[in-house]
N, C-alpha and C positions, 0 to 999 in steps of 0.2 A: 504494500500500500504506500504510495507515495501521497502525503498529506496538507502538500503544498497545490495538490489539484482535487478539487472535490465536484463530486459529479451527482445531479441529482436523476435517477433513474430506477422505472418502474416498469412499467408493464410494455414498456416500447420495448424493448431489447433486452434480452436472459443475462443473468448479471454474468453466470461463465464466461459468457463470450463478450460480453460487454471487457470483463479481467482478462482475457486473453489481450484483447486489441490496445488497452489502457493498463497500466499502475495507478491507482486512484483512490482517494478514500469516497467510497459510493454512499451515497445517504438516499434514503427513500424521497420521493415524489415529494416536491418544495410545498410548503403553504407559506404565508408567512410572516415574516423575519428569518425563515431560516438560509437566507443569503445572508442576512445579517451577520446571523448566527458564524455562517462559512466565511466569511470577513475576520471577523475577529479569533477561528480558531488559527488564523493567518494562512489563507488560503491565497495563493497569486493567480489562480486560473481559474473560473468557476465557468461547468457546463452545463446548463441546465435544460436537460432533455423532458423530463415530466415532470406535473406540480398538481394540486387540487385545483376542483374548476368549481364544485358546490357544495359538498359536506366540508369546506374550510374555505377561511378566506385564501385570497389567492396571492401569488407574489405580487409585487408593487412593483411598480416603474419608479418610485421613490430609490425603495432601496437597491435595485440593480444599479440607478444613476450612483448611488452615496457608494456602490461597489466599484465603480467604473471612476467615479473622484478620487479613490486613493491607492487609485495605478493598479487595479487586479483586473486582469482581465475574463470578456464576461460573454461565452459563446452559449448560443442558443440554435435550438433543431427538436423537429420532429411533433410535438404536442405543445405544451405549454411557453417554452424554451423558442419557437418559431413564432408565436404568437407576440412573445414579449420583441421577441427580434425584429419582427417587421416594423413594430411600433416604436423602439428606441436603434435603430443602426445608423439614421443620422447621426447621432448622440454617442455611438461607441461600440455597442454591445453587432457582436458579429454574429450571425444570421448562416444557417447552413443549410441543402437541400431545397429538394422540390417543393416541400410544404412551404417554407419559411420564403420561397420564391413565390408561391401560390398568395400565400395571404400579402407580401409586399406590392403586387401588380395586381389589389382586389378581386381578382379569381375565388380567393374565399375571403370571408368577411366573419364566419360566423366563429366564436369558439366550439358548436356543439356537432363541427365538421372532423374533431380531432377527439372529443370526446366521449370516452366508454364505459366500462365500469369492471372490476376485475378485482382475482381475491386480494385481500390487505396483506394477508401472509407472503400468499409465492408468487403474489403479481403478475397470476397468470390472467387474461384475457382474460372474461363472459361475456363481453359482445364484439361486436367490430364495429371500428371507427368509420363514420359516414368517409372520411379523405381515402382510404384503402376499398372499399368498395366502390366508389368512382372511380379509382386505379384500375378495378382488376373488372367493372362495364367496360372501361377504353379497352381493355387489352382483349376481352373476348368481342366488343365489335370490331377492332382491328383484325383480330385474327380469323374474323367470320361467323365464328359462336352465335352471334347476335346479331341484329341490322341494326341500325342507327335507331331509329324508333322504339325496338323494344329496350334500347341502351335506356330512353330518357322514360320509357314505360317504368322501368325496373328503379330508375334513380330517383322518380319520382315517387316507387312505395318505399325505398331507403328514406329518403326524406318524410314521408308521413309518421314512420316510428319515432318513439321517444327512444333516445339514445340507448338506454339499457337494453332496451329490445330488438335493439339490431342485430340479427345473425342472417347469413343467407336463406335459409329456410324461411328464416321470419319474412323477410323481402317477396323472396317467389313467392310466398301464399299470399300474401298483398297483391301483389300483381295476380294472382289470376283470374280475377273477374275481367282483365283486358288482354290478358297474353293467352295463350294456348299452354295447356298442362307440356306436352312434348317439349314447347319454348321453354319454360319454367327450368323443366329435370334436365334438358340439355346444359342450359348455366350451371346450374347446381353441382351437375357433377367437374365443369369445367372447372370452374370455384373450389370445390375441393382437391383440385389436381395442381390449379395454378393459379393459386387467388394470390395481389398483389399485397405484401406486407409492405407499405408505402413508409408509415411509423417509424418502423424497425429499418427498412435500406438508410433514412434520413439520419436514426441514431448513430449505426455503424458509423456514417459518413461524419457524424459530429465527434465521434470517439476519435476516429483518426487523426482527423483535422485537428485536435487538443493535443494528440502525441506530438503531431508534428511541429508545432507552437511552441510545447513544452521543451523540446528535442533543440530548436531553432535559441529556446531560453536558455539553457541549460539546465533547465527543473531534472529533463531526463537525458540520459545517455542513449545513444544507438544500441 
């Protein structure tokens, strides 16, 4: 554990592999002050990949700026972490992946496009995030799975659920009052073959990007 980079991360990316790619002291999903907190335990890299969206208050743009004021620097991707990036990278805070590219160029707007709900314990998934289901529409109407119409058929009963309730199954039985059952089970199974983890490629890609930052610092060695 290298304790000079603290990472906040949950249900985007499996902590193994999160530890393979990074040396880092990992903290669960931010609420907060707990940047605060990762300031003063004299942290000089903070990455913050997840945080609470409603059973806590949520991080502040306060204290990412007062983290970003006294020279720590403050990378963001994937869920919470892209959110805050789009809204402060004027200001310092560096911004990673498709998401955090997604909500800076208003493509997404919403926070409840990235958020899910998953156990506390071993932060694993129980739904799926509205941004990785529009991933893995594009990639089966790209690849023919789907036409274009049942793409916005399908994204349209994603967006009817409440966030907890998103699973693929949950989606295709919404849609079949308009799709054909055959439409439905063809996604479905594509979905479970090759569904986009959109979350988890963005977190990878922000874990790197902090080695490599850290590496450039001298926090870590090659």
């Amino acid at each position: 554990m290298t304790p000079d980079i603290v990472v906040f991360l949950g249900p985007s990316c499996e902590r193994q592999v999160a530890g393979e790619l990074l040396s880092a002291d990992y903290r669960p999903p931010a609420a907060r002050g707990d940047l605060t907190l990762a300031v003063a335990s004299g942290a000089r890299i903070i990455t913050l990949i997840d945080g609470v969206f409603f059973q806590e208050s949520a991080v502040s743009h306060r204290e990412i700026l007062s983290a970003l004021s006294r020279g720590v620097r403050v990378i963001g991707a994937s869920s919470m972490g892209a959110l805050r990036a789009a809204e402060l990278d004027t200001l310092g805070m560096e911004g990673i992946g498709l998401i955090y590219s997604l909500y800076k160029d208003g493509t997404l707007v919403s926070d409840d496009e990235v958020a899910l709900v998953y156990d506390p314990e071993s932060f694993m998934p129980l739904s799926e995030p509205l941004i990785n289901i529009r991933c893995t529409l594009r990639k089966a109407r790209d690849q023919g799975v789907i036409t274009p119409r049942e793409e916005g058929v399908l994204l349209d009963s994603a967006r009817s659920l409440y966030f907890p309730e998103r699973t693929y199954p949950q989606v295709c039985s919404r849609a079949q009052a308009r799709l054909p059952q055959e439409t439905c089970q063809r996604f479905l199974s594509f979905a479970h073959d090759h569904a986009v983890d959109q979350k988890r490629e963005d977190a990878i890609a922000a874990l790197r990007w902090t080695r490599e930052c850290a590496v450039r610092s001298g926090i870590l060695t090659e």
